[in-house]
C-alpha positions in Angstrom: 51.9 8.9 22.1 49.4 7.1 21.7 47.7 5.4 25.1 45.1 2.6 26.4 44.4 3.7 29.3 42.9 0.9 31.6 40.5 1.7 34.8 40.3 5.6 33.0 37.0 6.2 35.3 38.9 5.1 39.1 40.4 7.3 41.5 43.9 7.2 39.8 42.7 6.7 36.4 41.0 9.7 36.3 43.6 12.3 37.2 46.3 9.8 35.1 43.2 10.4 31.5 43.2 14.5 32.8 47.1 15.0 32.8 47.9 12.8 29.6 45.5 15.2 27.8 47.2 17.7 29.1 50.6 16.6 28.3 49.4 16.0 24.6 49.0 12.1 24.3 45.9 10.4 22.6 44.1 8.8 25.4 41.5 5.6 24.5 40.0 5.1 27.9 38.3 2.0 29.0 36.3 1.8 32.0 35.3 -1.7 33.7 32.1 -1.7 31.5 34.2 -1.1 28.4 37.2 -4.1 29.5 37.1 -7.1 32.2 40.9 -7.7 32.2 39.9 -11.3 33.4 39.0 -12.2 30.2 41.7 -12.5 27.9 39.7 -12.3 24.3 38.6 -8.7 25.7 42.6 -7.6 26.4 42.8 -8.4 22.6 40.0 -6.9 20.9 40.5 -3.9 22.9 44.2 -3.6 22.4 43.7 -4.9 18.5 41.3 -1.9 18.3 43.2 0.4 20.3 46.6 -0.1 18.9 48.0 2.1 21.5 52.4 2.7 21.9 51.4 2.5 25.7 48.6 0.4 27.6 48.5 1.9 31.5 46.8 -0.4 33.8 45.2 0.7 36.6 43.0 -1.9 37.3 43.0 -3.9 40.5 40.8 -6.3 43.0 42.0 -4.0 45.8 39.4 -4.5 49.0 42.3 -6.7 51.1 39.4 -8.0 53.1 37.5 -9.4 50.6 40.9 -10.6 48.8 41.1 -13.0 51.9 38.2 -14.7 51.2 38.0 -15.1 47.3 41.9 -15.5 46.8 41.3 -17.1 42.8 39.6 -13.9 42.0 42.6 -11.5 43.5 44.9 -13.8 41.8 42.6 -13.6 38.5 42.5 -10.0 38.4 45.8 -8.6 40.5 48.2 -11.4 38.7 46.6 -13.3 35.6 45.3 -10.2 34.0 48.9 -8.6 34.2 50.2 -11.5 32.0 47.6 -11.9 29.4 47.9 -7.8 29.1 51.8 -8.2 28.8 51.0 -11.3 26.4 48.8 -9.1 24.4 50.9 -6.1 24.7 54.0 -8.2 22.5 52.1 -9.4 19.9 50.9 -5.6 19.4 54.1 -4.5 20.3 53.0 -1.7 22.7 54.5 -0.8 25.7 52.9 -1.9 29.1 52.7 0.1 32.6 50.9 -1.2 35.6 50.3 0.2 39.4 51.5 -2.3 42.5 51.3 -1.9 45.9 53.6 -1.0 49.0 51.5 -4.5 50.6 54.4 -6.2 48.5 56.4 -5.8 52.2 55.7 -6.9 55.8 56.4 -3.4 57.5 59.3 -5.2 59.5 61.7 -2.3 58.8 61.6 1.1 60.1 63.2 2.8 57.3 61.5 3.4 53.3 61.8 0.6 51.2 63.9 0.5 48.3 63.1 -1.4 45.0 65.8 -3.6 45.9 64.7 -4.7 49.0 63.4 -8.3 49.4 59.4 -8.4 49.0 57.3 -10.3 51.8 53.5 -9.7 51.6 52.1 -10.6 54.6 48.1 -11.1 52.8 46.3 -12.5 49.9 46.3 -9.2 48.5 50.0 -8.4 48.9 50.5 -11.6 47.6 48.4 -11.4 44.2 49.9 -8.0 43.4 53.5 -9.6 43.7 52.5 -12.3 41.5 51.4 -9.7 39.4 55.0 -7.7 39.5 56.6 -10.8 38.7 54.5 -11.9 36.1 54.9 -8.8 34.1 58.6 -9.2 34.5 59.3 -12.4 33.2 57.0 -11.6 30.1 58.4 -8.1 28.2 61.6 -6.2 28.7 59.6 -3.1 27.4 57.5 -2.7 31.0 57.5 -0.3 33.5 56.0 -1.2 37.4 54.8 1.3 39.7 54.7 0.6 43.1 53.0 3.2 45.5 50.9 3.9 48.6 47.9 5.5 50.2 46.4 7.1 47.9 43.9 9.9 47.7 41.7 11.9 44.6 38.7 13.4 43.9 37.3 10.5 41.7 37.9 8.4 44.9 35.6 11.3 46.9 32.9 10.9 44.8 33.2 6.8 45.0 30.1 4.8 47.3 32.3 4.9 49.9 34.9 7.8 49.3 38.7 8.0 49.8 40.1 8.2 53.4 40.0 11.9 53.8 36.3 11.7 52.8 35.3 9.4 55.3 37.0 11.3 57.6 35.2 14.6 57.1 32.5 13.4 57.0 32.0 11.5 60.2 33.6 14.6 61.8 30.9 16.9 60.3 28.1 14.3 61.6 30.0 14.4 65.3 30.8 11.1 65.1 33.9 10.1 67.1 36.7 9.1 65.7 39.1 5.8 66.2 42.6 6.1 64.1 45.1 3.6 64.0 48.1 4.8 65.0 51.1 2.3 64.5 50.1 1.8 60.9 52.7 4.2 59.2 52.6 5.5 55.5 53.3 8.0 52.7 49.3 9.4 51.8 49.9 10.1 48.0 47.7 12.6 46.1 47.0 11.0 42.8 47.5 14.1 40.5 51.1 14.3 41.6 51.2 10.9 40.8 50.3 11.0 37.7 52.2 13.9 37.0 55.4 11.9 38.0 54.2 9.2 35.8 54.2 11.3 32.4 57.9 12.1 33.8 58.3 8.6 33.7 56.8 7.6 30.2 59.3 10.4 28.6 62.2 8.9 29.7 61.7 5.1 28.4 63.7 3.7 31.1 61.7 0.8 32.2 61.5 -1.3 35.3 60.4 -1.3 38.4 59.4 2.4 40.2 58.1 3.4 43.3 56.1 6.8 43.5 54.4 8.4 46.8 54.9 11.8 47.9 57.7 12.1 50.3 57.4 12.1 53.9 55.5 9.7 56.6 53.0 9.3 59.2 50.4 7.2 60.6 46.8 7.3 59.6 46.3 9.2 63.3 48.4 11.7 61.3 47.1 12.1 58.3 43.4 12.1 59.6 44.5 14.9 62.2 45.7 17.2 59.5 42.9 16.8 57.1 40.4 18.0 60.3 43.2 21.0 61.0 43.2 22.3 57.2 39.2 21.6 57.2 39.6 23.7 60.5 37.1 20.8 62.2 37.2 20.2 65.7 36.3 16.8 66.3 36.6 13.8 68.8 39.4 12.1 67.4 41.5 9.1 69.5 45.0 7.2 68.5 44.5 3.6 68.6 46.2 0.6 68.1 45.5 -2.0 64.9 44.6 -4.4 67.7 41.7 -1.8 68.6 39.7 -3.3 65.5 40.7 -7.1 65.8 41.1 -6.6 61.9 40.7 -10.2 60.4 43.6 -9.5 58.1 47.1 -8.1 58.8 48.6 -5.2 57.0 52.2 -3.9 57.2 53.0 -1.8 60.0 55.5 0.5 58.1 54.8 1.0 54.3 56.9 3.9 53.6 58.6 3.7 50.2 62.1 5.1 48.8 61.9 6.7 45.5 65.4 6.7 44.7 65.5 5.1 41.1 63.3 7.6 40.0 65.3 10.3 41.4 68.3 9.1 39.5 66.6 9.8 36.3 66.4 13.7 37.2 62.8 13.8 37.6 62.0 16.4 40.3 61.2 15.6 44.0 57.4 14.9 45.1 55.9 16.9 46.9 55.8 16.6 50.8 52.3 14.6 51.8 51.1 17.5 53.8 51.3 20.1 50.8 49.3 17.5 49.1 46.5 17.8 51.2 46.2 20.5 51.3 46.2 21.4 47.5 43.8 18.1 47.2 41.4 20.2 50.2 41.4 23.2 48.6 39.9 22.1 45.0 36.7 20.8 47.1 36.1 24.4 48.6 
């Protein structure tokens, strides 16, 4: 198949442009230097040139913080963008696939969400990327949503800032102490087995709306206290409460998602969180 890949160069992009190679399918990526999805005349040249079955969208204005305070440009690129690429996408008759959020819900419930469970963003950015899953519904039948969570890869370790685990280390191997929140609960997902269940997806042309994660939960406490464990890094680490960092914007308390649907289309079970950290760790040694 062939395959526009959008955001190629980011943390999920990357490992989504390694295994579509791998699985066979001609991949055209475009970076943010090659394609600003706010600008519609872009979406068509590239797509024009493209002329891709597929375009995958990974693109996204993704810092919540700064969502808060420039809400027209989280709507721009997180909502906007999604319909002029689905817009685009019918008049080139190509298929369209683009990554949401588990910030869709307020973390009210204590059990994973299931795609048929009532949305309620509880900030700008949860917000935009709902707009965004609506958006893309309304325009094209032929569309397939991914919602997931946490997530983790080694294009996001090499990043200015780095991915989660990253940080982690690397204030532990600098002895800095460490504050975790603990009543935030998640799924950490390992972007290679995402985009692994993703080409699962893609082959069986059932569209709609998905939601992907590994399986199992824990807070970011958790998940911090097993990356020092497998790194074998003893280090002054202390559970804390969101209220700790008077964080300016709220986040859902409980994020954990259901991946039911995409169980009932026979594609195997994700791997537990844990194993995937430990696979992710043990590529960086």
């Amino acid at each position: 198949m062939k395959i526009l890949l959008i955001g190629a160069n980011g943390q999920l992009g990357t490992d989504l442009h390694s295994q579509l190679q791998k699985a066979g399918h001609a991949v055209t990526p475009a970076t943010r230097a090659d394609l600003d999805v706010a600008n519609p005349a872009q979406i068509e040249s590239c797509i024009n040139s493209a002329k891709p079955e597929l375009v995958i969208n990974t693109s996204a204005f993704h810092n919540v913080e700064v969502c808060e305070t420039e809400p027209e440009q989280a709507f721009a690129i997180n909502a906007i963008a999604v319909r002029n690429l689905a817009l685009a996408c019918l008049r080139h008759n190509s298929e369209l696939m683009h990554f949401s959020t588990d910030f869709v819900f307020d973390g009210a419930q204590r059990a994973p969400y299931k795609e048929t469970d009532l949305p309620h963003p509880v900030n700008v950015y949860g917000c935009s990327k709902l707009a965004g899953e609506n958006l893309l519904a309304m325009s094209m039948e032929r569309q397939y949503t991914i919602r997931t969570c946490g997530l983790f890869g080694s294009a996001g370790s090499r990043s200015r800032y780095g991915n989660f685990v990253e940080r982690i280390l690397k204030r532990a191997a600098a002895g800095e102490p460490l504050r975790v929140v603990t009543d935030q609960v998640l799924t950490p997902t390992y972007t290679n087995d995402l985009a692994q269940a993703v080409i699962a997806l893609i082959r069986t042309r059932q569209y709609g709306l998905y939601q992907i994660t590994n399986e199992g939960e824990c807070s970011w406490f958790e998940f911090a206290s097993k990356a020092l464990e497998l790194r074998s890094i003893s280090a002054d680490i202390q559970p804390v409460t969101s209220d700790a960092f008077a964080a300016k914007v709220k986040r859902p308390n409980y994020s954990v998602l259901s991946k039911e649907r995409l169980y009932s289309l026979g594609i195997a079970a994700m791997p537990h969180w844990q194993d995937a950290l430990a696979r992710y760790l043990a590529l960086k040694t």
